[in-house]
C-alpha positions as CSV (number, residue, x, y, z in Angstrom):
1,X,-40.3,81.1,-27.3
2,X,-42.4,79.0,-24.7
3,X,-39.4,77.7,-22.5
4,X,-35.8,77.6,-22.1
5,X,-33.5,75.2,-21.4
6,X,-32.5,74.5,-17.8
7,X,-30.7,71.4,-16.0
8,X,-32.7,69.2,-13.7
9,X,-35.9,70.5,-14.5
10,X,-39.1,69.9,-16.6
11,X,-42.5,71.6,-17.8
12,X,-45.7,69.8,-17.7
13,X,-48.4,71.5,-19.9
14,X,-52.0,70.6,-18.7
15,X,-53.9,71.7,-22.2
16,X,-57.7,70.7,-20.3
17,X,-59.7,73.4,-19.1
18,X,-59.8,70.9,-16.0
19,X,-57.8,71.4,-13.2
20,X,-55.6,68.2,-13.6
21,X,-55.2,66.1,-10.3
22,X,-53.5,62.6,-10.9
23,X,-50.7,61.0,-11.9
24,X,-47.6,61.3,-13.8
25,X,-44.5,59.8,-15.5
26,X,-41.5,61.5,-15.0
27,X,-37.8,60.7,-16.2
28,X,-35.6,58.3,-14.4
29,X,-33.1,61.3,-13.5
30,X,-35.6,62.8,-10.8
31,X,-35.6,59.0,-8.9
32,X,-35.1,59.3,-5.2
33,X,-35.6,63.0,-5.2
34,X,-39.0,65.4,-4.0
35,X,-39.9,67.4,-7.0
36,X,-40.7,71.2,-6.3
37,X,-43.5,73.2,-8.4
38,X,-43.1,76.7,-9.5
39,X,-45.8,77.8,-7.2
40,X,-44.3,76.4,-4.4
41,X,-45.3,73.3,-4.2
42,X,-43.4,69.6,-3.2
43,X,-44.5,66.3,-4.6
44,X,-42.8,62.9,-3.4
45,X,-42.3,60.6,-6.1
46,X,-42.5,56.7,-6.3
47,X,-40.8,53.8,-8.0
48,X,-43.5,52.0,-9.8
49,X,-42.8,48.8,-12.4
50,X,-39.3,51.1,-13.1
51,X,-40.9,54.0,-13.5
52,X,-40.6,57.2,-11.6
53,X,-44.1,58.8,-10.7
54,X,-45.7,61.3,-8.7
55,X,-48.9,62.7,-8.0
56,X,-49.7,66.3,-9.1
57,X,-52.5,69.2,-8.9
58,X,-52.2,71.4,-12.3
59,X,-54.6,74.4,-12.8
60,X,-56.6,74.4,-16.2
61,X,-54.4,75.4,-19.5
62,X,-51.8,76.2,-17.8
63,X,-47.7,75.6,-18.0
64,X,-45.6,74.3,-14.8
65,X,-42.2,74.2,-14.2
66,X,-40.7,71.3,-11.8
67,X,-37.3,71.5,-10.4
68,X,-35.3,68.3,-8.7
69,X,-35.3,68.6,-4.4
70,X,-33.7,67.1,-1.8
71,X,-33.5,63.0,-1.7
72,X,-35.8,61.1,0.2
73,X,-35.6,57.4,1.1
74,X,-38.4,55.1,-0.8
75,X,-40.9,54.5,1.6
76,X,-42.7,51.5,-0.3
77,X,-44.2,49.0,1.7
78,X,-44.7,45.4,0.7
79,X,-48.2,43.8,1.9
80,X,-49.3,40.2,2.3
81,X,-53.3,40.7,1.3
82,X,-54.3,41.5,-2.3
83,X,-56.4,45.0,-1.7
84,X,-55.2,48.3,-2.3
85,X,-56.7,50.9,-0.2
86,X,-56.8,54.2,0.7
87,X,-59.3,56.8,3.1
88,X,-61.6,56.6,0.3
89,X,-62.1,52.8,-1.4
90,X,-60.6,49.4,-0.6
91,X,-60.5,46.7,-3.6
92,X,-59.5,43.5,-2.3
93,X,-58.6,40.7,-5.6
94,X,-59.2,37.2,-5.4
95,X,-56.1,34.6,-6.0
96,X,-58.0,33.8,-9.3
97,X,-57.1,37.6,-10.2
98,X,-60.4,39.0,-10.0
99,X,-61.9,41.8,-8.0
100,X,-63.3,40.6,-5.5
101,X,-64.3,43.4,-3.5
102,X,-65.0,46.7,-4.3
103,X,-65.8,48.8,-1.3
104,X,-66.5,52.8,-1.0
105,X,-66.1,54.2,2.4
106,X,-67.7,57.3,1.3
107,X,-71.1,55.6,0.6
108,X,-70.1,52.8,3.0
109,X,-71.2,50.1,0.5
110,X,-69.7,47.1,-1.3
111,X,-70.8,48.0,-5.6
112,X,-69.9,44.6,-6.3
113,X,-72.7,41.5,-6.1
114,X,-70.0,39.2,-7.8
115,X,-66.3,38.9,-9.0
116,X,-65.4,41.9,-11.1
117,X,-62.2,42.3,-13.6
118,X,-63.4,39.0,-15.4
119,X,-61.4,38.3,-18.6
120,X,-63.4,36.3,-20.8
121,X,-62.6,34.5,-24.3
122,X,-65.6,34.5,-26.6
123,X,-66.2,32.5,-29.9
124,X,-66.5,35.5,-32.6
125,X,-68.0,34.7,-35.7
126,X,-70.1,36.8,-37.4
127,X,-72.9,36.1,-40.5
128,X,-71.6,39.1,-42.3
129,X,-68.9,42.1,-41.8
130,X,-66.0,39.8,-40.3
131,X,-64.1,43.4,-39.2
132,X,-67.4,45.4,-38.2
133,X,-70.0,43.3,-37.1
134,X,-70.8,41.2,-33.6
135,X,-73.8,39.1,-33.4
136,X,-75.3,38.9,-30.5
137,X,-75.2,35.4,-30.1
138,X,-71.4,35.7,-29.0
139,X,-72.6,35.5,-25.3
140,X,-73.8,31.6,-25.7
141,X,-70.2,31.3,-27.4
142,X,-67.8,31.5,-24.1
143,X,-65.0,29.4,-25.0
144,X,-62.8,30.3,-21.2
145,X,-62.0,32.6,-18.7
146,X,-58.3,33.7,-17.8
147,X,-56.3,31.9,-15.7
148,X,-53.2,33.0,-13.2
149,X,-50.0,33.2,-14.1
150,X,-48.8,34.7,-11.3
151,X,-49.9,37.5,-8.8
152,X,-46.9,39.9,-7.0
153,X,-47.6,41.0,-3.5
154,X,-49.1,44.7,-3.5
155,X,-47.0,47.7,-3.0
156,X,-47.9,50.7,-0.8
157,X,-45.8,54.1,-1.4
158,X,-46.3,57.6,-1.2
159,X,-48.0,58.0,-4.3
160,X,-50.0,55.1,-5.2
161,X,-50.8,51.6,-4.5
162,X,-50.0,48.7,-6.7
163,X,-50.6,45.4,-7.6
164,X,-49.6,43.5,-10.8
165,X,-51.2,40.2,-12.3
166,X,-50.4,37.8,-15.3
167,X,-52.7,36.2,-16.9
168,X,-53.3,33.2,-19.8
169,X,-56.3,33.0,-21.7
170,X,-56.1,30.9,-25.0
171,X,-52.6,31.6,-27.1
172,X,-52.7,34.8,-25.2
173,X,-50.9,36.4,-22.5
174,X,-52.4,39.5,-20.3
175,X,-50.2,41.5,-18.0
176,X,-52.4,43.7,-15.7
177,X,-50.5,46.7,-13.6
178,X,-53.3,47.7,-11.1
179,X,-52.8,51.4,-9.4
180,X,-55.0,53.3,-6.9
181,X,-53.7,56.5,-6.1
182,X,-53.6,57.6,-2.6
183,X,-56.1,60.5,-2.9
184,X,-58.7,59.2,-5.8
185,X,-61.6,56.3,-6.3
186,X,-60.2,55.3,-9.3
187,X,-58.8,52.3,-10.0
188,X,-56.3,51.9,-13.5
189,X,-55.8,48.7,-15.3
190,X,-53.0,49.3,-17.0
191,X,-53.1,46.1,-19.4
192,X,-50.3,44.6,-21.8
193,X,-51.9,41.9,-24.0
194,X,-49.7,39.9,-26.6
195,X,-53.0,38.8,-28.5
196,X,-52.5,35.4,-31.0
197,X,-56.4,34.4,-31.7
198,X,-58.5,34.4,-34.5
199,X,-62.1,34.8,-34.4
200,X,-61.9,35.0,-30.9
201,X,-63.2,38.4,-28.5
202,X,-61.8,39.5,-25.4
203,X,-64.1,41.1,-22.7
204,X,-64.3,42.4,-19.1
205,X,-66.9,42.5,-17.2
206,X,-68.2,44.2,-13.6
207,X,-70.8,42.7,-12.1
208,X,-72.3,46.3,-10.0
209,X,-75.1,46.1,-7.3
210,X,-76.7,49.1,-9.1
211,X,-80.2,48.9,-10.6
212,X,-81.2,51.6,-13.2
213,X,-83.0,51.3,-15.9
214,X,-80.6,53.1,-18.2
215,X,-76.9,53.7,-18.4
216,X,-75.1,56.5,-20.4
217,X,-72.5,56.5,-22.7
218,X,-69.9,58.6,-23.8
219,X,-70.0,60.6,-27.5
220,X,-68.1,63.4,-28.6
221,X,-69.8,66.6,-27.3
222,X,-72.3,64.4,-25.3
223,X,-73.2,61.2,-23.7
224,X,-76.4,58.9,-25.2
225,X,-78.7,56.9,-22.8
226,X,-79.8,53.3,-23.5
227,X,-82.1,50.5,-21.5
228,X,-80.2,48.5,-19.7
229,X,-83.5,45.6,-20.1
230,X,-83.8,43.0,-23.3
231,X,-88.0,43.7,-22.8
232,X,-88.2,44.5,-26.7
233,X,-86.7,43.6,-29.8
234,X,-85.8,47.0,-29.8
235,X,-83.5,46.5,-26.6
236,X,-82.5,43.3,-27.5
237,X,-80.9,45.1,-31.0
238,X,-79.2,47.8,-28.6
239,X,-77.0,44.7,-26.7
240,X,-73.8,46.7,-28.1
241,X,-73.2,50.1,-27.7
242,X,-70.6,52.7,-28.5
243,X,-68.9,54.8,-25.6
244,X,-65.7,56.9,-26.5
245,X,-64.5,57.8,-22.8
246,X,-67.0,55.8,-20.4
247,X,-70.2,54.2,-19.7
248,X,-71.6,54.9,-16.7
249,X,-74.5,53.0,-14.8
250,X,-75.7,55.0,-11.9
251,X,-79.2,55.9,-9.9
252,X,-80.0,58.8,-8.3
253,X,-77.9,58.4,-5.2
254,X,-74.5,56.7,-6.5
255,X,-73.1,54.6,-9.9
256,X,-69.7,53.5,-11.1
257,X,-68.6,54.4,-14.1
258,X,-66.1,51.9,-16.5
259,X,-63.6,54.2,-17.9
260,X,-61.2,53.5,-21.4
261,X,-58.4,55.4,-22.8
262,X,-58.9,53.3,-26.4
263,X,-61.4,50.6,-26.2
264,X,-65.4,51.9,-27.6
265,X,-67.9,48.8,-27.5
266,X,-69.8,48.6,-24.2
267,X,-72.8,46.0,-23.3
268,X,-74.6,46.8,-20.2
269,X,-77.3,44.2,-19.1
270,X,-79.2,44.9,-15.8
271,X,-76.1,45.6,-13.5
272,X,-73.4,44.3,-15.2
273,X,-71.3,46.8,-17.3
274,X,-68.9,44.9,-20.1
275,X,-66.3,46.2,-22.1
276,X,-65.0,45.0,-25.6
277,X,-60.9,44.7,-25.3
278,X,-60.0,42.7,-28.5
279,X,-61.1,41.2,-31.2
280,X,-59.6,39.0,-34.1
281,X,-61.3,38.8,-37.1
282,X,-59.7,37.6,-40.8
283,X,-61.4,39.6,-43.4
284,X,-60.0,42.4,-44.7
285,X,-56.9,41.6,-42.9
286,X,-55.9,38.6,-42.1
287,X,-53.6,39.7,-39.1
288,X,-55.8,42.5,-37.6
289,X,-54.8,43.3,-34.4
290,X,-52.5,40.3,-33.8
291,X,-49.3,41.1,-31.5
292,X,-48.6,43.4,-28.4
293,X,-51.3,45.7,-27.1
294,X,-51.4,48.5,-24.4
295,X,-54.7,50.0,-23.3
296,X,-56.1,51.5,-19.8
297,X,-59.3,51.0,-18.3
298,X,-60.3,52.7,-14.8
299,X,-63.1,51.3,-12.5
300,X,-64.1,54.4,-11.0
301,X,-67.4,54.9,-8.1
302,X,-68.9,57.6,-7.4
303,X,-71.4,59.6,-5.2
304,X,-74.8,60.6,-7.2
305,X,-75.5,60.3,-10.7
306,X,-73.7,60.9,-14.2
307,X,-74.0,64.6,-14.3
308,X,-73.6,65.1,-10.2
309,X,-70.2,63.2,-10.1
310,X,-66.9,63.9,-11.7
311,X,-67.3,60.9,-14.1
312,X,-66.9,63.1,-17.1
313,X,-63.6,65.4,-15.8
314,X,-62.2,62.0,-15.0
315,X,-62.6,60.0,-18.1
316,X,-60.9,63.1,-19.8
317,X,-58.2,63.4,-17.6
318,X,-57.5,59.5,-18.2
319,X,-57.5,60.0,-22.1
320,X,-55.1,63.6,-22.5
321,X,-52.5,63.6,-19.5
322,X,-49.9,66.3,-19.3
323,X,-47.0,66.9,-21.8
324,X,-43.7,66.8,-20.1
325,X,-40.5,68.6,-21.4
326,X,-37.8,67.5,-19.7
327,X,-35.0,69.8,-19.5
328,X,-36.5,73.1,-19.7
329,X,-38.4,75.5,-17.5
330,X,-41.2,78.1,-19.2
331,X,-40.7,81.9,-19.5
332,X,-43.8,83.2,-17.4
333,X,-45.8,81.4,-19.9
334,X,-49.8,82.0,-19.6
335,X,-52.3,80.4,-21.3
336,X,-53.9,83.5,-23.6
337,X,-57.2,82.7,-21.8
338,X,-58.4,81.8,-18.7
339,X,-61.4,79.9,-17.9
340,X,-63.7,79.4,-14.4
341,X,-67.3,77.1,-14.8
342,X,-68.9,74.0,-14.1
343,X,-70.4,72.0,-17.0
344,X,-68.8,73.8,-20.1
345,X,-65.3,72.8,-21.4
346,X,-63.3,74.5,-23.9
347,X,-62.1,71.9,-26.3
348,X,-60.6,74.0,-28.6
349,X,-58.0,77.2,-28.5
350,X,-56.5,77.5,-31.9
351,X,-55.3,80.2,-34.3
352,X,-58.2,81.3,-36.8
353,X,-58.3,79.4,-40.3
354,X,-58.8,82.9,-41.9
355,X,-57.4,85.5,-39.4
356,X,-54.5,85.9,-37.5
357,X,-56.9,85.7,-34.3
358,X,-57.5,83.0,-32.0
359,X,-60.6,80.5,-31.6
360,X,-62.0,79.4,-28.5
361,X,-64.8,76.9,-28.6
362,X,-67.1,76.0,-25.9
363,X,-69.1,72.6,-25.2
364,X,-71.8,72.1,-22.5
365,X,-71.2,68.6,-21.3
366,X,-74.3,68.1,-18.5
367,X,-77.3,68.2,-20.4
368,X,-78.1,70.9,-18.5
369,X,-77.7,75.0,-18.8
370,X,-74.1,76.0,-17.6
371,X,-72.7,78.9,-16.8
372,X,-69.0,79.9,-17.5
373,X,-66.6,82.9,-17.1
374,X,-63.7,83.6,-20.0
375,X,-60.9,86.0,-18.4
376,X,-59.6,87.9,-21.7
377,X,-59.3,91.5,-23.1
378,X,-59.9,92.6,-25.9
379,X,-63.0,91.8,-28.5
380,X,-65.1,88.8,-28.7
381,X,-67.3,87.9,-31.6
382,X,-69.4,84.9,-31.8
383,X,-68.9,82.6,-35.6
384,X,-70.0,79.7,-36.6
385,X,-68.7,76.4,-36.9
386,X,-66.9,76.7,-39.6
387,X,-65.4,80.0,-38.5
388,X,-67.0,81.8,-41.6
389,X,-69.8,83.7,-40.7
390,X,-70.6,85.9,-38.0
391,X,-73.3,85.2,-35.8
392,X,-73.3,88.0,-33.2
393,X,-71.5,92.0,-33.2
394,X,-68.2,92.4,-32.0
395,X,-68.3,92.9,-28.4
396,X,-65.8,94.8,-26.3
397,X,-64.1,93.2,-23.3
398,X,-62.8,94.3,-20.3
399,X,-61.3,91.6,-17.7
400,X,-63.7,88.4,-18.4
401,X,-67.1,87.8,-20.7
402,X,-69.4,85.2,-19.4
403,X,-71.3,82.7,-21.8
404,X,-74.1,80.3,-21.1
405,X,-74.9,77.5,-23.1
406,X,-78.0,75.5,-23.2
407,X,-77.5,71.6,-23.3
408,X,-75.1,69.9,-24.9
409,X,-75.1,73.5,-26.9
410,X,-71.5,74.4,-29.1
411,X,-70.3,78.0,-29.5
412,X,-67.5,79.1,-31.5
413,X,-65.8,82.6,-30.5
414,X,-63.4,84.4,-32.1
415,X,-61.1,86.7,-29.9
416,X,-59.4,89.6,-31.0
417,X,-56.7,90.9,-29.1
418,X,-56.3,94.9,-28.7
């Protein structure tokens, strides 16, 4: 058994091998109260939209147990100016609900030329694939921009900073709830859409005051590079591009990086990174994606480029947060390995498909050569992919093995206790 059952207390399993630093929803019970951490630990917690968070620090694959402390009085503030702000960034928003300032204190610089957190409505017809294809004529096709519903005043607490926007835009309504937390760059969209179009695309777009020739995007085991110019046909063809986690437009000194939790089609022209949120199209299915939507993107700057920054441990903590069991507390539960590097992760720890051993797979992540350090005894051999063949002899283990990896490289190891 992993836990057992305890009153006034929950687990939160952090399944990256990246230390986990953000934050978290917990159950309504724990409202008013300082949580306490098995290692000794307090957290404050917040009221925010009816939720009860707080902000946590979890150490890679591991298993925490949180207990209920004393009460504490809410300290939220209400605030007249639209910015949230902290000893790292202020964003200031306009009344007009878009970003109008976006200000690192690190790097003392404004990164936005122009109003940022633009929701646009675009005309979406294309000649052929109704479901798959967009033409890249859509941009002449702008039909409005979002307009205010209403704006609530911002709310500073203990954990976070808030500030939460309605928006109309065609037969659509957008609900934005917009969180900094106190100790992070980041900035989280949280956005509710009730979407009623039909051939019509939803966009955001950041206009940046970064100039680099190329932005990166995010793929599974890597990240691709493509021109941010139209100076070929060949670049002109490129005005769409996939990105699972994040694009990120940077130069050697600093970038910002556009974050998403479920949305994959990113167009970045000279400085201005855009972001496909909805679409509406009426062949195969006449009612794709019609209704109520909830999806996250994160605004996020940073000092130096894509592989200097922590663009990449960020846009995976955004996408797997911990898993919370409420009720229970572990029994000195340890993750079977443990894991210290910079530039490899370890997506996988599994049971074998053949042998009642357990598979660890590595990824290098920097396009670079990494170095790591796995803390386990017993044997290691290395397989392939599929688990089936042996590449390398079975090597003995004492303590911890280390691996490195070229770029982007996979490996696939197969650990046998004993």
């Amino acid at each position: 058994n992993l836990f057992k059952r305890k009153k006034e207390s929950f687990v939160l399993v952090n399944a990256l091998s990246y230390d986990f630093k953000g934050i978290v929803h917990i159950p309504k019970e724990y409202k008013g109260h300082n949580i306490t951490s098995s290692e000794g630990y307090t957290y404050p917690t917040q009221i925010s939209n009816g939720q009860i968070i707080m902000n946590v620090q979890l150490q890679p694959l591991s298993f925490t147990t949180f207990t209920k402390a004393k009460k504490i009085k809410d300290k939220s503030r209400i605030e007249s100016e639209l910015f949230l702000e902290n000893k790292f960034v202020k964003y200031e928003f306009s009344k007009s609900g878009t970003l109008k300032v976006a200000y690192d204190k690190e790097l003392k610089l404004n990164l936005l030329k122009d109003a940022g957190n633009v929701l646009s409505l675009y005309e979406d017809r294309p000649l052929n694939w109704d479901a798959w294809d967009i033409d890249f004529y859509y941009k002449d096709s702008l039909i409005e921009l979002a307009s205010v519903k209403s704006i609530d005043k911002v709310i500073n607490g203990t954990v976070c900073s808030t500030l939460n926007i309605s928006y109309i835009i065609g037969n659509s309504t957008i609900d934005q709830h917009i969180t900094l937390a106190n100790d992070s760059k980041r900035l989280d969209f949280n956005t509710f859409v009730d979407w009623n179009e039909k051939h019509k695309m939803l966009r955001v777009h950041f206009p940046t005051t970064i100039l680099s020739e190329q932005a990166s995007y995010d793929i599974q085991y890597g990240y691709v590079k493509r021109n941010t110019h139209k100076n070929t046909s060949w670049d002109r063809a490129k005005f769409e591009v996939v990105g699972h986690k994040y694009a990120d437009l940077s130069n050697n000194d600093y970038g910002v990086a556009l974050m998403n939790d479920c949305k994959y089609g990113y167009s970045i022209l000279d400085s201005t990174i855009d972001l496909n949120l909805l679409r509406s199209p009426n062949n195969p299915d006449a009612d794709a994606d019609l209704g109520k939507h909830n999806f996250i993107y994160s605004f996020y700057p940073h000092k130096g480029d894509l592989i200097r920054s922590n663009v990449i441990k960020q846009s995976t903590l955004l996408n797997h947060t911990p898993i919370l069991f409420n009720g229970y507390e572990n029994i000195s539960t340890e993750s079977p390995v443990k894991f210290v590097g910079k530039g490899i992760e370890i997506s996988t720890i599994k049971k074998s498909e053949y042998k009642n051993d357990l598979i660890l797979r590595a990824v290098e992540t920097l396009g670079r050569n990494s170095n790591c350090e796995i803390y386990f005894n017993g044997s290691v051999i290395e397989t392939n992919l599929l688990e089936q063949k042996n590449i390398s002899k079975r090597k003995k283990v004492k303590n911890s093995i280390k691996i490195k990896l070229r770029p982007f490289e996979i490996k696939t190891f197969q650990l046998i206790k004993g």
